[in-house]
C-alpha positions in Angstrom: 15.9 -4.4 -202.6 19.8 -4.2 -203.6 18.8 -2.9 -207.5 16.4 -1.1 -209.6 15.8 0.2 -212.9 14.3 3.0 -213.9 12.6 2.2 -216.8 11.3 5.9 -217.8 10.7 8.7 -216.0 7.4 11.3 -216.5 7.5 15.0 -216.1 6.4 16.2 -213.4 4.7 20.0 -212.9 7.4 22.4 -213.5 10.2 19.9 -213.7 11.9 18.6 -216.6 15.0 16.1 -217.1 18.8 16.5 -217.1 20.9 13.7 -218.5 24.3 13.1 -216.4 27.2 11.5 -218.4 30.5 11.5 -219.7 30.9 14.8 -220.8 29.3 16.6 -217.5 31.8 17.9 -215.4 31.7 16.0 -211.7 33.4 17.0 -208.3 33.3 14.6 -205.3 33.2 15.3 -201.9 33.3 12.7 -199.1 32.8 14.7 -196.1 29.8 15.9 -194.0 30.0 20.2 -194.3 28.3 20.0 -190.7 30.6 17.9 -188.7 33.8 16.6 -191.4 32.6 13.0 -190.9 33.1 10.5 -193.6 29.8 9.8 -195.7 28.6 6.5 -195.7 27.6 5.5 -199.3 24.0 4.7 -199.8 23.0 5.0 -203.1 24.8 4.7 -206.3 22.9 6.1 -209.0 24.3 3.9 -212.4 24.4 2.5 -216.1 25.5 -0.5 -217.7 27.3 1.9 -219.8 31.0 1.8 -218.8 31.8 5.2 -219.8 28.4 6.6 -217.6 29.9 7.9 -214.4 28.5 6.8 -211.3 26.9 9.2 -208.6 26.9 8.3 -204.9 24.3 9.8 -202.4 25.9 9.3 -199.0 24.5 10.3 -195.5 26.6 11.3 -192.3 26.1 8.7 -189.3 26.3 11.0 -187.1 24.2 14.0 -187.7 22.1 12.9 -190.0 23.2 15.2 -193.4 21.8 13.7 -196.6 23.5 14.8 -200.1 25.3 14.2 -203.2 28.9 12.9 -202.9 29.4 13.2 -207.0 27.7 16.3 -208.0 28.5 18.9 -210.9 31.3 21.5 -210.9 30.8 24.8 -208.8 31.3 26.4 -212.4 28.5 24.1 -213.9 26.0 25.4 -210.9 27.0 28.7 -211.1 26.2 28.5 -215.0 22.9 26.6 -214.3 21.7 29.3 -212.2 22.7 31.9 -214.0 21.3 30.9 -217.3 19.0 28.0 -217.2 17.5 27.6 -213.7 13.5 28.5 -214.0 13.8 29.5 -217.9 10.9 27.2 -219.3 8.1 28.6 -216.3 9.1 32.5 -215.8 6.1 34.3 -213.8 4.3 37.5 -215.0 4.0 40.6 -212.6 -0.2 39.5 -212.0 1.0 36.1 -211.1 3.6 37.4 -208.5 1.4 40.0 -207.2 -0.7 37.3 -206.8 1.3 35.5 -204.3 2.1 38.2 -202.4 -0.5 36.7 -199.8 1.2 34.1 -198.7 -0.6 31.1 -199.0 -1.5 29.5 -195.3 -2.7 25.8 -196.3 -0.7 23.1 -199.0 2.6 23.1 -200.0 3.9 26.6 -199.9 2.4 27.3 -196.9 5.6 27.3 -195.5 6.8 30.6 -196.6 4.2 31.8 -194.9 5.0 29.6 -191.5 8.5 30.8 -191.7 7.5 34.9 -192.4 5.8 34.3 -189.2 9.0 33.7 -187.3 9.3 37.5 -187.0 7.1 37.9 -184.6 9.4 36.0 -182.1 11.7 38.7 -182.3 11.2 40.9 -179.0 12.1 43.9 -181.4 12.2 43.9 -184.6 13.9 47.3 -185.6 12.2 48.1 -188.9 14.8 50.9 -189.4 17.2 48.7 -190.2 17.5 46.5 -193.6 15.7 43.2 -194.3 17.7 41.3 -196.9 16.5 38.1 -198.5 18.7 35.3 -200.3 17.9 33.9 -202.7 14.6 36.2 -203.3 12.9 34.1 -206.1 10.7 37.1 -207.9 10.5 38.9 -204.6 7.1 37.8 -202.8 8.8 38.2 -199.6 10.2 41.6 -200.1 6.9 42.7 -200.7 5.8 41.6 -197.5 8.4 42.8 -195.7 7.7 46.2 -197.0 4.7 45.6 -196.2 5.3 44.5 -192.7 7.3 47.8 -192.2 11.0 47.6 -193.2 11.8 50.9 -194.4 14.6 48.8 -196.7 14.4 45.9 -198.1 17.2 44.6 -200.5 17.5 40.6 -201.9 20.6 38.9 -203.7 19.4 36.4 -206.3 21.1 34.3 -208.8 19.0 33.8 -211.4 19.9 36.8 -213.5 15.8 36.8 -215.0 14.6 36.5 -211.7 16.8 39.9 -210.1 15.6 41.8 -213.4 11.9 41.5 -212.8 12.3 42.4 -208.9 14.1 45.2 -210.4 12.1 45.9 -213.0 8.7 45.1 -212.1 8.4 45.5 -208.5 10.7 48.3 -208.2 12.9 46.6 -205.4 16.3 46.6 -204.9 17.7 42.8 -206.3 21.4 42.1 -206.8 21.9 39.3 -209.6 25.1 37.5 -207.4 26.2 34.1 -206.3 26.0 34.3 -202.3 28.6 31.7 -201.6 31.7 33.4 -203.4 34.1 35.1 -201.0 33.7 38.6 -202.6 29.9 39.8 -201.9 28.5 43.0 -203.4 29.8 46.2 -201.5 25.4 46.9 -201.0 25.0 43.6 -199.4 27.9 43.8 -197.0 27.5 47.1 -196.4 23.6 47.0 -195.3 24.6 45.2 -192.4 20.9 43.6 -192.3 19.1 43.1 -189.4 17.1 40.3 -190.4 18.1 37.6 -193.3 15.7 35.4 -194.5 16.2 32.1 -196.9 13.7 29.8 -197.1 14.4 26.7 -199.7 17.5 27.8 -200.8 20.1 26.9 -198.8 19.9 23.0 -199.7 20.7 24.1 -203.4 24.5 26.1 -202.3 27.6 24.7 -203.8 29.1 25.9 -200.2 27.0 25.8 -197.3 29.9 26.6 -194.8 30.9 29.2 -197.1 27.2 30.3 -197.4 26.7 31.0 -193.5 30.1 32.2 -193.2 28.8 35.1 -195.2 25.7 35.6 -193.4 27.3 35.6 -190.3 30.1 38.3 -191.7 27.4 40.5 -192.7 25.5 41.3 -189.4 25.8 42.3 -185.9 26.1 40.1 -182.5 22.4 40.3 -181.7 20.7 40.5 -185.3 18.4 37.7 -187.0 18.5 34.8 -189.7 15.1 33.6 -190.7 15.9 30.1 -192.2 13.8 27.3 -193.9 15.1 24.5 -195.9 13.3 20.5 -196.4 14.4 18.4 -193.6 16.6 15.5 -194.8 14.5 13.0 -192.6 11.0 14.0 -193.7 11.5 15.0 -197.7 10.4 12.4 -200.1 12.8 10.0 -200.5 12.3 10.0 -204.3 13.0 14.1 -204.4 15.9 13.8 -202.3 17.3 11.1 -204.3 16.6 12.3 -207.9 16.3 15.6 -207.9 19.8 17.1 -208.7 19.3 21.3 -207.5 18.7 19.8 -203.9 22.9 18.9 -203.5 22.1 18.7 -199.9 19.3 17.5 -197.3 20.1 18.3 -193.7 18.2 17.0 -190.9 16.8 19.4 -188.0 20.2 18.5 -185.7 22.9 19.0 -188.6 21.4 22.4 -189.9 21.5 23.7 -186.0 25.4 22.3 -185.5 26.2 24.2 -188.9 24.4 27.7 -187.8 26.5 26.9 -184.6 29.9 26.0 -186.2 29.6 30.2 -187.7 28.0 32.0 -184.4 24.0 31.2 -184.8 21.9 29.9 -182.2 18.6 28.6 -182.8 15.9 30.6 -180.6 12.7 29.7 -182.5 11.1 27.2 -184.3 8.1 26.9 -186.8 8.4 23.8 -188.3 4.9 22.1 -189.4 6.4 18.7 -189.6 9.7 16.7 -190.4 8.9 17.5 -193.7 10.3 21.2 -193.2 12.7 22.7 -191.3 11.8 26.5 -190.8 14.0 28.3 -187.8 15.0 32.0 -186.4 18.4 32.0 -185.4 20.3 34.8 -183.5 23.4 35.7 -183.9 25.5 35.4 -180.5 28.8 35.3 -179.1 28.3 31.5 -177.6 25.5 29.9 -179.2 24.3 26.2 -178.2 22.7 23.5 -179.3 18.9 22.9 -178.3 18.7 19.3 -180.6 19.5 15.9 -180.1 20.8 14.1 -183.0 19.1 10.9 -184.3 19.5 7.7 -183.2 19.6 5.8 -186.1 19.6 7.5 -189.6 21.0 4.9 -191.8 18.3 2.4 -191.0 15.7 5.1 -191.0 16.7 6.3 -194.8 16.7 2.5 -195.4 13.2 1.6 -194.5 12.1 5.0 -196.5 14.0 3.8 -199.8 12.2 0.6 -199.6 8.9 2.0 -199.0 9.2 4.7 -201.4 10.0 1.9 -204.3 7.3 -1.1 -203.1 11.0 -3.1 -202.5 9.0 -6.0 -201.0 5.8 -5.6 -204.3 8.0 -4.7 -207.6 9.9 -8.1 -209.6 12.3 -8.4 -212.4 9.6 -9.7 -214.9 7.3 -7.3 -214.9 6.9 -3.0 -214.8 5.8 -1.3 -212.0 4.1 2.3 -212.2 5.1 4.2 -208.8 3.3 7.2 -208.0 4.8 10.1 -205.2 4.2 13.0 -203.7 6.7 15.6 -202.0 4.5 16.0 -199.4 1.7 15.0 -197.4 1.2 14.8 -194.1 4.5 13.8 -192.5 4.7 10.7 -194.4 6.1 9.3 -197.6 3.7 8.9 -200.2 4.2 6.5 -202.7 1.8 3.9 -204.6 1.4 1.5 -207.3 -0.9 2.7 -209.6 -0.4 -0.8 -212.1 1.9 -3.5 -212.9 2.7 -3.7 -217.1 3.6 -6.9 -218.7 5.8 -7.1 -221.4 3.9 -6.3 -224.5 2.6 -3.8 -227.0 -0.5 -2.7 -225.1 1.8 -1.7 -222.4 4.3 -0.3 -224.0 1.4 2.1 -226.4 -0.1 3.0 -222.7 3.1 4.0 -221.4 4.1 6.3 -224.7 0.5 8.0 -224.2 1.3 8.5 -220.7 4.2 10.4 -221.0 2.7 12.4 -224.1 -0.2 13.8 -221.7 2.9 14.2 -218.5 4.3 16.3 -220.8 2.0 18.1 -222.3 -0.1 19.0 -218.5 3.5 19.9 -217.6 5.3 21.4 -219.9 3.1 23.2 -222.4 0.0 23.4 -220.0 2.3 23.9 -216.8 -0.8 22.7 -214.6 0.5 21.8 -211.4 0.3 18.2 -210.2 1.4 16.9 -206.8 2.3 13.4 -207.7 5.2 12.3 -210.2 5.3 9.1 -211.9 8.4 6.4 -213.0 8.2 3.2 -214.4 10.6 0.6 -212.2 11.6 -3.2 -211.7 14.0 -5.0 -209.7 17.2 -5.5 -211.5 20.8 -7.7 -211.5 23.0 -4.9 -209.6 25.8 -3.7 -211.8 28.5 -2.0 -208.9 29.4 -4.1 -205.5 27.7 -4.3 -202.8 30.1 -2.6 -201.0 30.5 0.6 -203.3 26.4 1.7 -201.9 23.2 -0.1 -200.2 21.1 0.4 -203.2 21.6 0.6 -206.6 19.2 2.6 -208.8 19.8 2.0 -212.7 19.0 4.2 -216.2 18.6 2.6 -219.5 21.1 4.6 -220.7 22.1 7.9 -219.3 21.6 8.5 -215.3 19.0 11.2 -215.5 17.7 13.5 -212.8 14.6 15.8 -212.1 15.6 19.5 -212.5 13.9 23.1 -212.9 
């Protein structure tokens, strides 16, 4: 499989669609944030539209980093967050307080698996403040009120999401961007004993920068409770389409970066190689306790294929892909039917994305499974600019929240 087209793409729970083209402002960066290796392009996401820019998805060779190469301006994320991020699906109080229990079983069990990393600390000293980044609308907070942190304080940067910590739960949120240089005088001067960020950290416009500051915050000898999806076991699809998640890191390049700013890696929780949840301790010479993998590239490869049925889908008819982002440890992806060109097909596929949309957007059920419509196609770039090529009829569009 050197091409494919996207043909249409169906919402998904929670999830709608952002065009990329001419007019969205792009950086590009070539090198790995762990290890300053040269990306190797793997896929180029495209048009036949000359004037659509083209996005490359590289991966580092050597430790295994997954992530955008063209990707928007820090400005543009900063905005996004800020003022668009979560808009469409904001939470009430009963629905938070309702998740304060953190779920055990499914998908966000692993909040839950990664609040449990406390108790591998020999002594947590409560006295001292918990802080989490990127706090969401402050489940976690609760519980580690809950669990006995006299203070608890989260940074957030959705502007909503800080105001209804604030507001409704009556905890202390900062509405800030945790990768700029200048951090707000309460953060640095807490001096938290434990951080905790779980499935945020492959969303930062810096993650060097993003440690760095966690790292400038605490003491030799204090905690950082991290989780984050694990480039080699997150659904190829979501890690190739869906724009917030800028980075994937494997288990190896995640513990090299937390290493690179003073971290060691003491604990892990991790369910599977879907997730990567960790407890690492700030120390004067921390060391590595992971072994990269051997062979990345042609593990990513055999993924791509099997996430789009390379060897099943042809040029002259549809294919209707199904995915998950999770289950089990393993890709799941499936033909649910194979259109032929005609008006049948194409009234089926216009009712299908009327009832996407409607379960998803106006109904916001949650569904585990997304849907596009694909077929092989005549590749459009060289060969040598990316492996695969994956083509949109006429803007490259990508999953956001």
């Amino acid at each position: 499989m050197n091409a494919i087209l996207i043909e249409r793409q169906f919402y998904g729970s929670r999830l709608h669609f952002l065009s990329v083209d001419s007019n969205t402002p792009l950086t590009s960066s070539k090198l790995c944030p762990t290890c300053d290796t040269v990306l190797s392009p793997l896929t180029v996401l495209t048009t036949h539209k000359k004037s659509s820019p083209r996005i490359l998805i590289g991966v580092c060779e050597h430790c295994g980093y997954l992530g955008y190469m063209n990707r928007p301006t820090d400005e543009w994320i900063v905005e996004f967050y800020n003022n668009t991020w979560d808009q469409e699906h904001k939470r009430s109080k009963e629905h938070v307080i309702s998740n304060v229990n953190l779920k055990t079983t499914g998908v966000k069990s692993s909040r839950h698996l990664a609040f449990k990393l406390l108790e591998n600390i020999q002594k947590v000293d409560t006295s001292r403040p918990f802080c989490e980044i990127g706090a969401g609308y402050g489940e976690i907070l609760k519980n580690a009120q809950n669990f006995g942190f006299t203070k608890v304080i989260g940074i957030e940067h959705s502007k909503h999401r800080a105001e209804f910590i604030n507001s409704q739960l009556g905890l202390p949120a900062i509405h800030a961007d945790f990768c700029n240089q200048e951090l707000p005088q309460e953060i640095v001067e807490a001096k938290p004993h434990v951080l905790f960020s779980h499935h945020v950290f492959e969303h930062v416009r810096d993650p060097n920068q993003f440690i760095a500051n966690c790292a400038r915050i605490q003491n030799e000898g204090d905690y950082f409770i991290l989780g984050l999806p694990n480039s080699e076991g997150e659904h190829i699809l979501y890690g190739l389409l869906y724009l917030p998640h800028i980075h994937g890191f494997s288990r190896y390049s995640i513990e090299k970066l937390l290493n690179k700013h003073g971290y060691e890696v003491i604990a892990d929780n991790s369910p599977d190689t879907t997730n990567t949840l960790i407890l690492a301790q700030k120390k004067k010479s921390p060391v590595s306790h992971t072994k990269p993998h051997k062979n990345i590239l042609h593990t990513l490869n055999q993924r791509i294929e099997q996430a789009f049925h390379a060897k099943k889908i042809t040029q002259d008819t549809s294919t209707l892909i199904s995915w998950r982002q999770r289950d089990h440890n393993v890709d799941v992806s499936k033909i649910v039917t194979t259109q032929k060109n005609g008006m049948l097909n194409r009234l089926s596929t216009h009712i299908r994305d009327l009832l996407a949309y409607i379960k998803s957007q106006k109904l916001h059920r949650f569904e585990a499974d997304y849907k596009i419509l694909v077929r092989k196609a005549s590749r459009i770039t060289p060969p040598n600019i990316a492996r695969y090529e994956i083509q949109f009829p006429e803007k490259v569009t990508l999953y956001i929240k």
